[in-house]
Each structure stands twice: as C-alpha cells, then as structure tokens.
N, CA, C and O atoms as a GROMACS GRO file, in nm:
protein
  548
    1UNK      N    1  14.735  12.257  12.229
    1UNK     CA    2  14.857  12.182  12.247
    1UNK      C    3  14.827  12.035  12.226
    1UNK      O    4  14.709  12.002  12.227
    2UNK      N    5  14.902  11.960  12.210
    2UNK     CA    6  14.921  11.788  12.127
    2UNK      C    7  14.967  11.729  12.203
    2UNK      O    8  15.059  11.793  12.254
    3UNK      N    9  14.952  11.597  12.262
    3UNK     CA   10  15.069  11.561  12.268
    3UNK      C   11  15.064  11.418  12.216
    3UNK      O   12  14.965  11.347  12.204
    4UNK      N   13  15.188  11.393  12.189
    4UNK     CA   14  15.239  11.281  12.074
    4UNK      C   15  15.181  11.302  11.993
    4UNK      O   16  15.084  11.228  11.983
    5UNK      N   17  15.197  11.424  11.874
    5UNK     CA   18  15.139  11.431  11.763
    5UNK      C   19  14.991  11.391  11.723
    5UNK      O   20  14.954  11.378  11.607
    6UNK      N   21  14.914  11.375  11.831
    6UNK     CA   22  14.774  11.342  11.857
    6UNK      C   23  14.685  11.512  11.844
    6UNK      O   24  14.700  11.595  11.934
    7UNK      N   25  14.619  11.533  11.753
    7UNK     CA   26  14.566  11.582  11.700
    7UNK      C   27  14.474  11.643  11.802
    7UNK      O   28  14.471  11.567  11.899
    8UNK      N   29  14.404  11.739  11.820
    8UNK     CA   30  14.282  11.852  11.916
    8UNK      C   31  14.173  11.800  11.853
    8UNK      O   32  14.172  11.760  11.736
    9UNK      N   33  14.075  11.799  11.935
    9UNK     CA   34  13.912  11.724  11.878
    9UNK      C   35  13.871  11.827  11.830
    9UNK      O   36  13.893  11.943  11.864
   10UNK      N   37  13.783  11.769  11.710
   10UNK     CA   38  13.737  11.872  11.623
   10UNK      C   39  13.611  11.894  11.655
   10UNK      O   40  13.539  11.803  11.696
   11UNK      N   41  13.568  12.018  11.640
   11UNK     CA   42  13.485  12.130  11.680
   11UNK      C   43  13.386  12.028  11.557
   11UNK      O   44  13.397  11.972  11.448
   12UNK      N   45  13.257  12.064  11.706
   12UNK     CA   46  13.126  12.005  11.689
   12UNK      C   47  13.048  11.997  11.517
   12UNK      O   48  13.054  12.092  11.438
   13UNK      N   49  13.006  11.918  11.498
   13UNK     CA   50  12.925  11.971  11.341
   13UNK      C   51  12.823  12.043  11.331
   13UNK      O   52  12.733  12.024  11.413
   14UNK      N   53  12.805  12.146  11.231
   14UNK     CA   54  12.733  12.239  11.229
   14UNK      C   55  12.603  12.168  11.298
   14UNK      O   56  12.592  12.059  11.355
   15UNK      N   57  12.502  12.281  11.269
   15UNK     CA   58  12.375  12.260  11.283
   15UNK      C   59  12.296  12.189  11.172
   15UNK      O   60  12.326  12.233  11.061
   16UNK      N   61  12.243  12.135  11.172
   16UNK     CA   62  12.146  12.133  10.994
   16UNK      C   63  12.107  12.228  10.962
   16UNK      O   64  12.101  12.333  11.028
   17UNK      N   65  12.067  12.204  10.838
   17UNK     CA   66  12.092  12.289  10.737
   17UNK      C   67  11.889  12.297  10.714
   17UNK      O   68  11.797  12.219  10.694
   18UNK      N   69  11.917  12.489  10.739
   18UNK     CA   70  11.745  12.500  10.711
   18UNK      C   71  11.750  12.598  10.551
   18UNK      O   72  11.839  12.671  10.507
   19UNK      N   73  11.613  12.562  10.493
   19UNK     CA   74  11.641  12.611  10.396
   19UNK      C   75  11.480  12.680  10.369
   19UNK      O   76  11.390  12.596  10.356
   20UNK      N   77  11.453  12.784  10.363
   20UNK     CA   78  11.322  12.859  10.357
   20UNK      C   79  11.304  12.944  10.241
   20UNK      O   80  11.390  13.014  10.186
   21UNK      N   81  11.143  12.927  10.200
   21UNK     CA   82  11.114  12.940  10.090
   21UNK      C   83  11.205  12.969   9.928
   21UNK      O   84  11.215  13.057   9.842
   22UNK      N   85  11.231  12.901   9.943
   22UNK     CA   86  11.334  12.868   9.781
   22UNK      C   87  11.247  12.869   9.668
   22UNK      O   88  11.168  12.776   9.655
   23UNK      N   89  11.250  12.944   9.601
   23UNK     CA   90  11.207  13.001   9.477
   23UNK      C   91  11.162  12.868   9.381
   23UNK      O   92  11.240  12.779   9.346
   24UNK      N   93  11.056  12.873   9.356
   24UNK     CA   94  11.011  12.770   9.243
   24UNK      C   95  11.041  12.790   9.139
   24UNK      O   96  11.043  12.910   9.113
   25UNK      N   97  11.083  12.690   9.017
   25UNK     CA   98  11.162  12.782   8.904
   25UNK      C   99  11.008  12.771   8.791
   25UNK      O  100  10.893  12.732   8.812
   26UNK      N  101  11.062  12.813   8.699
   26UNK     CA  102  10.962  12.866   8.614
   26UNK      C  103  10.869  12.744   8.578
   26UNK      O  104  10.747  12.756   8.570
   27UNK      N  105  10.945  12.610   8.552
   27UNK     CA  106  10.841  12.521   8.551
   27UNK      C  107  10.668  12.497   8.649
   27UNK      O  108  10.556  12.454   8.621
   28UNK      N  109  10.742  12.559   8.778
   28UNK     CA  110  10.614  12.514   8.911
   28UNK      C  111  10.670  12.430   8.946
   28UNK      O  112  10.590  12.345   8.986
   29UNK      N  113  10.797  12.391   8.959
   29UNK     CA  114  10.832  12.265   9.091
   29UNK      C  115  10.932  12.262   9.093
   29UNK      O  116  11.009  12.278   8.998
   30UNK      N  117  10.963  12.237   9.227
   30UNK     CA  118  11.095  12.257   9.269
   30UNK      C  119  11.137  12.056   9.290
   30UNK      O  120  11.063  11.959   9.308
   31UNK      N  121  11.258  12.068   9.277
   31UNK     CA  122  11.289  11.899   9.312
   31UNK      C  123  11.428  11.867   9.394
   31UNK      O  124  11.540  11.893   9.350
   32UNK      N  125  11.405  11.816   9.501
   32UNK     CA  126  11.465  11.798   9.585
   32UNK      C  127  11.529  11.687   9.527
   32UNK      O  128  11.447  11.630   9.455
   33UNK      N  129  11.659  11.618   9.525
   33UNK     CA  130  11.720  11.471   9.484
   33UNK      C  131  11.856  11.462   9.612
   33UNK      O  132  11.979  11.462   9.612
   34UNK      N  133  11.758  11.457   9.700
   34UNK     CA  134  11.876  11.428   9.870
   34UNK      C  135  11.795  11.409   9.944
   34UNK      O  136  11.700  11.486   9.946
   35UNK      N  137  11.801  11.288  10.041
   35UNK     CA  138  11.744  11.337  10.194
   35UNK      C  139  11.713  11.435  10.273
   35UNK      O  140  11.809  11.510  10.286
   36UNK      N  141  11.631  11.464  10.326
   36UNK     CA  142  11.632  11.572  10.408
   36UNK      C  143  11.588  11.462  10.600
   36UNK      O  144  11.522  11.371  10.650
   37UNK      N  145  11.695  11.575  10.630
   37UNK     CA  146  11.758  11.525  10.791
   37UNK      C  147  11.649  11.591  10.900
   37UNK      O  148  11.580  11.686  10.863
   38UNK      N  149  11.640  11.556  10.986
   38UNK     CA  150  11.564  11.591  11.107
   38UNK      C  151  11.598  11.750  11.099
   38UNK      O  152  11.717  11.780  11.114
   39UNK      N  153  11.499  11.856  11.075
   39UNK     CA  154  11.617  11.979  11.143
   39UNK      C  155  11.581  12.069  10.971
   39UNK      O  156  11.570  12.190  10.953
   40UNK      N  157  11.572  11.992  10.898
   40UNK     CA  158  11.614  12.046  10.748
   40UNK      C  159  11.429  12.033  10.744
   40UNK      O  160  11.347  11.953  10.790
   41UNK      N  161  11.421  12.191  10.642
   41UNK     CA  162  11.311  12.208  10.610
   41UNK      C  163  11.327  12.298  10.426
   41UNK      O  164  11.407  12.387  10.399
   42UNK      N  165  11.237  12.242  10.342
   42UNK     CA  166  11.224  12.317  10.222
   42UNK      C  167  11.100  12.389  10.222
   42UNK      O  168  11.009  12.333  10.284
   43UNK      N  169  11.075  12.494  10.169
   43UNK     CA  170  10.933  12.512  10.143
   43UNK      C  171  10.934  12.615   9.975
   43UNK      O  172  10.991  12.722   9.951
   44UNK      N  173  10.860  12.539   9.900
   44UNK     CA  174  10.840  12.551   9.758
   44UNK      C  175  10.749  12.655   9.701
   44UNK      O  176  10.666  12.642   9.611
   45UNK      N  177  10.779  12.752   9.766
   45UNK     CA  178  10.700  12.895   9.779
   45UNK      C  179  10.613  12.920   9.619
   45UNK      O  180  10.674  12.931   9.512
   46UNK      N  181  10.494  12.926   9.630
   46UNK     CA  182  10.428  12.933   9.416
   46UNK      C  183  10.411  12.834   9.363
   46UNK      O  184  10.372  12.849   9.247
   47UNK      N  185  10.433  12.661   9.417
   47UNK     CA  186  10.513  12.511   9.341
   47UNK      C  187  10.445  12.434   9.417
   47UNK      O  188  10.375  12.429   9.518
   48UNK      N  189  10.495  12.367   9.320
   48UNK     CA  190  10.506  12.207   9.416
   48UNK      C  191  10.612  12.188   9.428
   48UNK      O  192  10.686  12.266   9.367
   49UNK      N  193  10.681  12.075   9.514
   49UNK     CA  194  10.789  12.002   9.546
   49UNK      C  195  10.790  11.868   9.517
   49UNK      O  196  10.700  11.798   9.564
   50UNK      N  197  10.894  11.806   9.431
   50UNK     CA  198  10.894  11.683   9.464
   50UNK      C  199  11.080  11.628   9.541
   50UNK      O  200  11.199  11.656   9.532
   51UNK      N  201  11.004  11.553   9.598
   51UNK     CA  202  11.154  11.506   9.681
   51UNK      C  203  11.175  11.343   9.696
   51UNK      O  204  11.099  11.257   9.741
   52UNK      N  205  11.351  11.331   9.626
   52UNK     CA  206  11.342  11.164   9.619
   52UNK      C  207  11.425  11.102   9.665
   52UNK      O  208  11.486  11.010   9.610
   53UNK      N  209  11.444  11.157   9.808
   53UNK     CA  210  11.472  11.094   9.916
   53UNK      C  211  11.405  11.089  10.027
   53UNK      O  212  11.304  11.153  10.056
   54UNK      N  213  11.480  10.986  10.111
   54UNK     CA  214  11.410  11.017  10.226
   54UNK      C  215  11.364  11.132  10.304
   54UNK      O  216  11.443  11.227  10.300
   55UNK      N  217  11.212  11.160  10.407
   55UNK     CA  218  11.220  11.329  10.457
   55UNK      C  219  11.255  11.221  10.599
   55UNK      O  220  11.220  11.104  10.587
   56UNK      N  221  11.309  11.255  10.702
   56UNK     CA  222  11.325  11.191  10.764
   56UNK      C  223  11.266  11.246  10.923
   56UNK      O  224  11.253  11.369  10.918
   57UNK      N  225  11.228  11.191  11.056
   57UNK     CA  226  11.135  11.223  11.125
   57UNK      C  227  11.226  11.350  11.220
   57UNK      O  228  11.334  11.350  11.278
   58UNK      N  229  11.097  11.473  11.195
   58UNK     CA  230  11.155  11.597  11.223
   58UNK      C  231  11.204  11.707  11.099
   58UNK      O  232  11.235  11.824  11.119
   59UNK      N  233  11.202  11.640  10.978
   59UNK     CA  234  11.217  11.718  10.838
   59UNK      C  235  11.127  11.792  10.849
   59UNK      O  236  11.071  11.784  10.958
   60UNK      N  237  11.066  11.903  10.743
   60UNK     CA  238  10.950  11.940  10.679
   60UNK      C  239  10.981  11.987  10.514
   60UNK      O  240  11.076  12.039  10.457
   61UNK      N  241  10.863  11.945  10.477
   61UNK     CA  242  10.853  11.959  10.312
   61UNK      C  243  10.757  12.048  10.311
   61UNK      O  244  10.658  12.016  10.376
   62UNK      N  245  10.755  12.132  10.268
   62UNK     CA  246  10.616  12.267  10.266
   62UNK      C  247  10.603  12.319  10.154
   62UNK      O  248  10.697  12.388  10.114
   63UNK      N  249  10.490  12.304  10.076
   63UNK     CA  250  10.488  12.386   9.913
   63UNK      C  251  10.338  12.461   9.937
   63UNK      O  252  10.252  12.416  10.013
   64UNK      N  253  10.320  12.602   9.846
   64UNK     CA  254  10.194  12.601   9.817
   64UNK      C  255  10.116  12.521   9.719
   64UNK      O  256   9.998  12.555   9.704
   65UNK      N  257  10.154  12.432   9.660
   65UNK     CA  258  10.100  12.366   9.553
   65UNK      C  259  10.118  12.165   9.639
   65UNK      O  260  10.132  12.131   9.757
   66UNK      N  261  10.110  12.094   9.532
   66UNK     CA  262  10.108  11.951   9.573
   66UNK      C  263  10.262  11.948   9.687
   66UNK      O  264  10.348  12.037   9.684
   67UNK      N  265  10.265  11.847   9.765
   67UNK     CA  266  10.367  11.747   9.803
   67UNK      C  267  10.406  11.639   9.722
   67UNK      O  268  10.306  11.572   9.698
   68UNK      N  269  10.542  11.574   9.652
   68UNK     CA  270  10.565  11.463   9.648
   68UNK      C  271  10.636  11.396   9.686
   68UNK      O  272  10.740  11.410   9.623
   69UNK      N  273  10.648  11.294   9.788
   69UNK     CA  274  10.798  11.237   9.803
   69UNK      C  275  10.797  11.088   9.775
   69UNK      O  276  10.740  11.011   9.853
   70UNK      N  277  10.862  11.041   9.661
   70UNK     CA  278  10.904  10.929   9.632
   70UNK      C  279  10.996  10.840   9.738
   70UNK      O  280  11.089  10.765   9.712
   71UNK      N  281  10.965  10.859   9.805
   71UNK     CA  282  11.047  10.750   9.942
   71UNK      C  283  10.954  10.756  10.041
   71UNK      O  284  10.843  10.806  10.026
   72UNK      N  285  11.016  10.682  10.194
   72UNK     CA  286  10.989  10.692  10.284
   72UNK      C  287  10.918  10.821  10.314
   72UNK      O  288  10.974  10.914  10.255
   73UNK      N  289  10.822  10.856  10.380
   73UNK     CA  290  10.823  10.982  10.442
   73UNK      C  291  10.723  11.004  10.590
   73UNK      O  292  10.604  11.003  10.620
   74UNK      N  293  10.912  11.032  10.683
   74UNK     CA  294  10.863  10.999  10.815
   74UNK      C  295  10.817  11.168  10.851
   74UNK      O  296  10.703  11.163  10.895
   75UNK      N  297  10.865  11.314  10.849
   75UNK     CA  298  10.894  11.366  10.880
   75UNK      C  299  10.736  11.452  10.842
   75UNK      O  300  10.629  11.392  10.851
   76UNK      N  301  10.746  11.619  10.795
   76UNK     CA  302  10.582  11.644  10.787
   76UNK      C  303  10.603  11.707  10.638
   76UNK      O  304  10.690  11.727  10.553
   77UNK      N  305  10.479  11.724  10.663
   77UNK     CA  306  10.431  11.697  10.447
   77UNK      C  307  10.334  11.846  10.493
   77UNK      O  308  10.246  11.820  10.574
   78UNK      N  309  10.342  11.972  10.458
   78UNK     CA  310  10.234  12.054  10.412
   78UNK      C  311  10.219  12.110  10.311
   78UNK      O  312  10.306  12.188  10.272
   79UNK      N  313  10.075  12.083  10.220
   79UNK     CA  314  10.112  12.117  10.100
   79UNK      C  315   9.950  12.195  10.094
   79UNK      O  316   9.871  12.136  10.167
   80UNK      N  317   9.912  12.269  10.048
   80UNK     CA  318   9.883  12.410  10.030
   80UNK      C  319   9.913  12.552  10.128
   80UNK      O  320   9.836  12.646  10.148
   81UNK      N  321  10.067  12.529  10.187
   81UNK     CA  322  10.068  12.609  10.276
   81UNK      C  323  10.008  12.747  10.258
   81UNK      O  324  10.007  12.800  10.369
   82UNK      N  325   9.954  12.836  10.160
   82UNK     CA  326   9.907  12.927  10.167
   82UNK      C  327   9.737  12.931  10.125
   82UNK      O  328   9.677  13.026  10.075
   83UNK      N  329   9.685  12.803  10.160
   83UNK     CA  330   9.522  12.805  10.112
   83UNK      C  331   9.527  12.723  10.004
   83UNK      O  332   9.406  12.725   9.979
   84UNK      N  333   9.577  12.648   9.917
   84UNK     CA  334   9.485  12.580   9.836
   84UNK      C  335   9.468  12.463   9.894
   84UNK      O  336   9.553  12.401   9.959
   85UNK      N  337   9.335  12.426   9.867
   85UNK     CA  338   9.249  12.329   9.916
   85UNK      C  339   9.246  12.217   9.809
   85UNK      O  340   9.202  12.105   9.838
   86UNK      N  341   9.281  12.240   9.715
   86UNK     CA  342   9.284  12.136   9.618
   86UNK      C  343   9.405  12.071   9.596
   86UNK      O  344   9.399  11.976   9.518
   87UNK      N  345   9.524  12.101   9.649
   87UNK     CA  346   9.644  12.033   9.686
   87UNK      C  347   9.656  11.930   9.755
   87UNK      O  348   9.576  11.920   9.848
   88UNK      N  349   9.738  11.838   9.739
   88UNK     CA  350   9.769  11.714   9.785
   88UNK      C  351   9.880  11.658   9.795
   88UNK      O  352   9.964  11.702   9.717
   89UNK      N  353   9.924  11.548   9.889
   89UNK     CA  354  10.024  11.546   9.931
   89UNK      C  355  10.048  11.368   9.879
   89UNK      O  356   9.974  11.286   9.934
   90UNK      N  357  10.140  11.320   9.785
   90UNK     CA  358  10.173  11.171   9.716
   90UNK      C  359  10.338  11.165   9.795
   90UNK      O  360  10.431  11.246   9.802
   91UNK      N  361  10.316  11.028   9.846
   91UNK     CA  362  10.431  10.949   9.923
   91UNK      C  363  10.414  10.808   9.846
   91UNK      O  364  10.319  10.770   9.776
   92UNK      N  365  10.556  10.728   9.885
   92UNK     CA  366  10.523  10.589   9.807
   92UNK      C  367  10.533  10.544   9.969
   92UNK      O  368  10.497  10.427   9.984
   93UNK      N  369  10.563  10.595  10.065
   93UNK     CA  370  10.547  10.512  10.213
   93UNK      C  371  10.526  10.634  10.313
   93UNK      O  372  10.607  10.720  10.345
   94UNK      N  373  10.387  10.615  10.355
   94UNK     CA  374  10.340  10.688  10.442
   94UNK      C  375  10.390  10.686  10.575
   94UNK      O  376  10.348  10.577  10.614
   95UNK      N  377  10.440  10.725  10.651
   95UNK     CA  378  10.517  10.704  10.764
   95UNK      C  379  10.503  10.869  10.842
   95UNK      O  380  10.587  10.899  10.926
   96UNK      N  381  10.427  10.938  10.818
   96UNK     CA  382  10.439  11.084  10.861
   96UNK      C  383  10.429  11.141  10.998
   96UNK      O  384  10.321  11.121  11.054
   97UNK      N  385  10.507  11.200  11.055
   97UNK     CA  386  10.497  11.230  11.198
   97UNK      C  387  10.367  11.364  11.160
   97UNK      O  388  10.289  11.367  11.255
   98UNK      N  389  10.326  11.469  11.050
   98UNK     CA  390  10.231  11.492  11.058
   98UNK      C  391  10.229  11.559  10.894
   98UNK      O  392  10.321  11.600  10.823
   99UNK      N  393  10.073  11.547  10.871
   99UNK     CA  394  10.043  11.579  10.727
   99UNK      C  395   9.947  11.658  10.716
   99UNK      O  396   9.837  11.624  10.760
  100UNK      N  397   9.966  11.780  10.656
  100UNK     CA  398   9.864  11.886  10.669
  100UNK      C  399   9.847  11.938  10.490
  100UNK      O  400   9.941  11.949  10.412
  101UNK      N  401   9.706  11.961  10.461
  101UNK     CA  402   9.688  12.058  10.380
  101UNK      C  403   9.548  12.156  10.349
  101UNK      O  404   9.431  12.119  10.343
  102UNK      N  405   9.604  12.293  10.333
  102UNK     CA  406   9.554  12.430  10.361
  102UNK      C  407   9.511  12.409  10.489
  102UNK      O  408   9.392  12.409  10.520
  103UNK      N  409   9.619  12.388  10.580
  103UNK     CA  410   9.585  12.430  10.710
  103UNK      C  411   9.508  12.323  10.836
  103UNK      O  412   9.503  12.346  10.957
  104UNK      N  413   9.452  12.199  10.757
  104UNK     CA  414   9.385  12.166  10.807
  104UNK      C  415   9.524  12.013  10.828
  104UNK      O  416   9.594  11.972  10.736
  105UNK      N  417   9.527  11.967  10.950
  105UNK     CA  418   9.619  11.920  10.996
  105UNK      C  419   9.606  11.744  11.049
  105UNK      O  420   9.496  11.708  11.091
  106UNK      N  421   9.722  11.642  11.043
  106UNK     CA  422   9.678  11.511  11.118
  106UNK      C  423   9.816  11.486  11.152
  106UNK      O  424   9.914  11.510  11.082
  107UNK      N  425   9.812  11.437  11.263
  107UNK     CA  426   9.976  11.368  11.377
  107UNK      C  427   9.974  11.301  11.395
  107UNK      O  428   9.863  11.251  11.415
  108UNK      N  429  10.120  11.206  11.411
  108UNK     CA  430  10.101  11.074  11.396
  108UNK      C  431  10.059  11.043  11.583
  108UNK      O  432  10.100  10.942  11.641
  109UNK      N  433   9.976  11.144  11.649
  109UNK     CA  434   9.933  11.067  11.769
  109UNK      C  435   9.828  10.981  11.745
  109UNK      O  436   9.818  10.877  11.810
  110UNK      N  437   9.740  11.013  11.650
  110UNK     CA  438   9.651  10.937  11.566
  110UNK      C  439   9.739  10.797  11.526
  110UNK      O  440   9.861  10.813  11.532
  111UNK      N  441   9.703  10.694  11.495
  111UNK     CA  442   9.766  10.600  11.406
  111UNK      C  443   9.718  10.616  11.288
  111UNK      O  444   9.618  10.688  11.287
  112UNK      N  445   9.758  10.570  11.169
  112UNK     CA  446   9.732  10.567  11.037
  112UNK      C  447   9.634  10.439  11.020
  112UNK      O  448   9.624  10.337  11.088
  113UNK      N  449   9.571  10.481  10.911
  113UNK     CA  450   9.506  10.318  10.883
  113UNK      C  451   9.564  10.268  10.888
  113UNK      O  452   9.665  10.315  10.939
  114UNK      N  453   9.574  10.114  10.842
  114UNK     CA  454   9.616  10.001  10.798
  114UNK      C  455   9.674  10.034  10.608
  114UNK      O  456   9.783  10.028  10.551
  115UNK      N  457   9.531  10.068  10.565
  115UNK     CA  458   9.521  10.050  10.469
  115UNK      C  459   9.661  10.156  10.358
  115UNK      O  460   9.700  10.135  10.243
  116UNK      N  461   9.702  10.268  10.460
  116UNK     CA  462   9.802  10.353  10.393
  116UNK      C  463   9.945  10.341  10.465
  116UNK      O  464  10.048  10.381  10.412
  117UNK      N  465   9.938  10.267  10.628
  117UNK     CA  466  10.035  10.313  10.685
  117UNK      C  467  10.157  10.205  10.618
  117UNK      O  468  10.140  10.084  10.601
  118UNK      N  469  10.294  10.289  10.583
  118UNK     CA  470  10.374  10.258  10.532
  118UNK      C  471  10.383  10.194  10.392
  118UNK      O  472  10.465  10.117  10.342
  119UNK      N  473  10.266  10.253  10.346
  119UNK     CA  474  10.214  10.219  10.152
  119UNK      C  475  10.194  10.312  10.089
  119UNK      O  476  10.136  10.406  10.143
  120UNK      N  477  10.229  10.321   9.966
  120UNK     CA  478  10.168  10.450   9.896
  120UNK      C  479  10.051  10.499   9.902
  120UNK      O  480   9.957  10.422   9.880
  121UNK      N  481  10.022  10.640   9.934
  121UNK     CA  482   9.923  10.695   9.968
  121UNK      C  483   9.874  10.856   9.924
  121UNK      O  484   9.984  10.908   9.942
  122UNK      N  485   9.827  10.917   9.899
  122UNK     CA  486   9.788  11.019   9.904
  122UNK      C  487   9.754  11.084   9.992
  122UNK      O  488   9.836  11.039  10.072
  123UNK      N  489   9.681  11.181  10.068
  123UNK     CA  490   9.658  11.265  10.104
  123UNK      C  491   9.562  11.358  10.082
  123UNK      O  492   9.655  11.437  10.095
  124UNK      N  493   9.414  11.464  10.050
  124UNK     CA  494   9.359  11.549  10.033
  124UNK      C  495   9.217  11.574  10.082
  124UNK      O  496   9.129  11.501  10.129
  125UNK      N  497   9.226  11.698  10.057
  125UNK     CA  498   9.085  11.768  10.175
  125UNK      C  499   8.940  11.705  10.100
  125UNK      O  500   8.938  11.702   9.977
  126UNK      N  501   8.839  11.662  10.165
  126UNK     CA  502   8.739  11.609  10.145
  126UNK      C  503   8.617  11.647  10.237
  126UNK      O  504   8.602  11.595  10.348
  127UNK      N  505   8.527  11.743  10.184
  127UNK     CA  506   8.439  11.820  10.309
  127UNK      C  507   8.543  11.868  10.431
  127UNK      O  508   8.519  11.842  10.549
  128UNK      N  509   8.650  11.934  10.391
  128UNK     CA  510   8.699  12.010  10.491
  128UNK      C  511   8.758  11.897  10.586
  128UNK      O  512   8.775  11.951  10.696
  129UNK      N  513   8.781  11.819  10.589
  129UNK     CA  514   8.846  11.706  10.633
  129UNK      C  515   8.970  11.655  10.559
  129UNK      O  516   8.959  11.668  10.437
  130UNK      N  517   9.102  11.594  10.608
  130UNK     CA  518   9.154  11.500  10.585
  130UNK      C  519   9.118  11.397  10.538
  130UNK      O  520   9.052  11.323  10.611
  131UNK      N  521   9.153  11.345  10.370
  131UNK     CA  522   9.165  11.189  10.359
  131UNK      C  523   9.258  11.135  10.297
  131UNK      O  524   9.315  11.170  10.194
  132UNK      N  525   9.277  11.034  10.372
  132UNK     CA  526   9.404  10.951  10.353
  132UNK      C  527   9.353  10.837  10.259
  132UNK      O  528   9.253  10.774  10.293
  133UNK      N  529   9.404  10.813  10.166
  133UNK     CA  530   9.397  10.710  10.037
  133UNK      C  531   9.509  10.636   9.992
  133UNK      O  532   9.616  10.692   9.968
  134UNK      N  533   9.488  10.479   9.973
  134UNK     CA  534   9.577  10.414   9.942
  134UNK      C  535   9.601  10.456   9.809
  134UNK      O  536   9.508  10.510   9.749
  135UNK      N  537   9.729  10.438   9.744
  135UNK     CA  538   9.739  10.409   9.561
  135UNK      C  539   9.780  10.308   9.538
  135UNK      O  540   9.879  10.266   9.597
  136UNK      N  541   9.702  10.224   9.426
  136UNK     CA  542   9.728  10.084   9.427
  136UNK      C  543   9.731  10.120   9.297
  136UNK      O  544   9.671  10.211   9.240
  137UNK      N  545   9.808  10.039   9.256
  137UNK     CA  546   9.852   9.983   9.068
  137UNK      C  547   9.754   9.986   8.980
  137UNK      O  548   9.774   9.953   8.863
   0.00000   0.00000   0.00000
C-alpha cells in the first residue's frame, strides 16, 4: 500500500555476481574488460586471464595459466591454480590482499616491498618461494 502516490522500497540488490570456471576460448585466454567487485570471482580454467579493470579488495582472479590485470589490483591473483609453477601473475599496481601461485601463497598481513607496492610488478615461484619483482620501462 502507498500513500500519496509514494512508491514501496525496493527490494534489496542482488548478491554479486560469482562466476566459476568459465571456459577459456580457443585462443588460451580469457579477457575480462569490467571491474570485478568484492564478492565476484573468475577463474580461467586451461588459460590465462587478462583483466582491465579494477579486481577490487575481496575479488578473485584464478587461471591455470598466467594472471594479468592491467589496473589496480587490490583483491587476490591465483595463477597456476592447478600446478603450474611456471605461471605468473603481471599487475600495473600491486595492491593485493593475497597472491598465490601453484599453491604456494602471500597476504597482505605481510607488507609488500617498497619496491612493488602499488607499482607494476610481477609475481613468480623462485626455489619454491614467492618473488615479487618490480617492472620498470
């Protein structure tokens, strides 16, 4: 019921939007061209991903092959989710609440260097370790 033609509040907004393993197309990469929201997850099942928006903190980007995200990226980056070790994860602004690849994992309870935090950076396994690398021009 209304009254004075005053309208009923509208029913809550969905949930975000999850989206799981999405088919890599025949090239090997899948490409994201939108933000992805706290809540929203892709994973690039066979691929890589590249994504050129923001991932934002609480996203996830998940490929078995490389990570790329050309923006910001606050949210988490895993890129050999099924074992490759030679995968890597390219941001132009490191900002990651956590960055993992084949399994082997880093959170932002750690701080970032200096040298990558909020700069383009890479990502990849080195003696079974995490390393984080600036990319400079």
């Amino acid at each position: 019921r209304t009254i004075c033609g005053a309208r009923p509040p509208e029913p809550p907004s969905p949930a975000p939007q999850i989206v799981r393993e999405v088919p890599v197309p025949q090239g090997g990469t899948l490409l994201i061209d939108r933000p992805l929201r706290s809540g929203q997850q892709v994973y690039a099942r066979g691929g890589d991903v590249i994504v050129t928006g923001l991932v934002s903190f609480g996203a996830e980007v998940i490929a078995d092959g490389n990570v790329h995200v050309y923006a910001p990226l606050r949210g988490k980056a895993i890129a050999g989710a099924r074992g490759d070790t030679g995968a890597r994860i390219f941001t132009t602004c490191l900002e990651a609440q956590l960055v993992a690849v084949a399994g082997v994992y880093r959170t932002s309870e750690v701080a970032l260097p200096a040298d990558v935090a909020g700069k383009p950076a890479q990502i990849r396994l080195h003696d079974d370790k995490l390393l984080l690398e600036a990319i400079t021009g």
